[in-house]
N, C-alpha and C positions, 0 to 999 in steps of 0.2 A: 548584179547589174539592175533587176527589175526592183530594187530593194532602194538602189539608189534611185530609180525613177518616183517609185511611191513614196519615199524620202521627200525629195523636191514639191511633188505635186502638193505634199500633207505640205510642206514649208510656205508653198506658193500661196495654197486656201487660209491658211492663215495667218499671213502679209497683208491680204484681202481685206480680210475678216477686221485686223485689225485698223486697216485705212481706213474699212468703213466706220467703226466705232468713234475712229479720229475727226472725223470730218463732222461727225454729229455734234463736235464741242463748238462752244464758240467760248471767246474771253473779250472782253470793252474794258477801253482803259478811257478818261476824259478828264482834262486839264486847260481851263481858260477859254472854254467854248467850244473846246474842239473832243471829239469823240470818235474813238474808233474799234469798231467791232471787228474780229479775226477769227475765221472757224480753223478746224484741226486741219485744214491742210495749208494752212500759214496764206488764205485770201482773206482780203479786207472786201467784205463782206459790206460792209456799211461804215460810211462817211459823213460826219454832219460837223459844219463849222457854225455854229451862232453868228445872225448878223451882227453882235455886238464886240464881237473879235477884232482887236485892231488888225486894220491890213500889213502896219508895220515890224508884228508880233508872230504873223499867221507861217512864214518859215522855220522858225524856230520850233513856236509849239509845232507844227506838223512833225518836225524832225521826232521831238522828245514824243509825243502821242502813240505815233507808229513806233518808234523802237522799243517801249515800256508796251504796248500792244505785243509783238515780238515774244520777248522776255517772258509775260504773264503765260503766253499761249504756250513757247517750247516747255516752261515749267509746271501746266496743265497737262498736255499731253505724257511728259517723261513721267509724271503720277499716272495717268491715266494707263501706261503702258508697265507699270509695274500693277497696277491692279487687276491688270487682264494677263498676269503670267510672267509679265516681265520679256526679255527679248530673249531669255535661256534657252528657254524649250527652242527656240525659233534656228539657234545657234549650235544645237545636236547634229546639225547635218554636217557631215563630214564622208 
C-alpha cells in the first residue's frame, strides 16, 4: 500500500514537472495581419491584428489563426513530451 502511495506521489511530481516544461513553450502562427501566440498550456498568450486587416476578413482569419495556432502547439508539445520520456514511464502506475 505505501508502495502505491510513493507510486502516485513519484507520478504526481512528474505530471508537475512536466506542466511546467510545457507552459515554458510557446508556438505563433500569423496570416493576413493577424498573429497569434500560444504557450504549452493551450493560453493565447498574445494577440495582435494589423490596422491594415480588413474588418470584413477579420472573422475568418481569427478563426483559421487560432486553430493553426492550436494544431502547431498540441504537435509542439506531443514532441516535446516524447523528449522528456514520453508519457510511458508516467503510465507504470498500476
Amino acid at each position: 500500500m505505501f508502495n502505491k502511495l510513493k507510486q502516485f506521489r513519484d507520478l504526481k511530481n512528474q505530471a508537475k514537472t512536466l506542466q511546467n516544461a510545457l507552459a515554458q513553450e510557446s508556438v505563433e502562427y500569423e496570416k493576413g495581419g493577424v498573429k497569434v501566440v500560444m504557450n504549452g498550456n493551450m493560453e493565447i498568450t498574445e494577440l495582435i491584428i494589423s490596422p491594415k486587416t480588413a474588418k470584413e476578413a477579420l472573422p475568418r482569419l481569427l478563426t483559421e489563426v487560432i486553430n493553426e495556432t492550436i494544431k502547431r502547439a498540441q504537435k509542439t508539445m506531443a514532441k516535446k513530451v516524447q523528449e522528456m520520456g514520453g508519457l510511458g514511464k508516467m503510465s507504470n502506475f498500476q
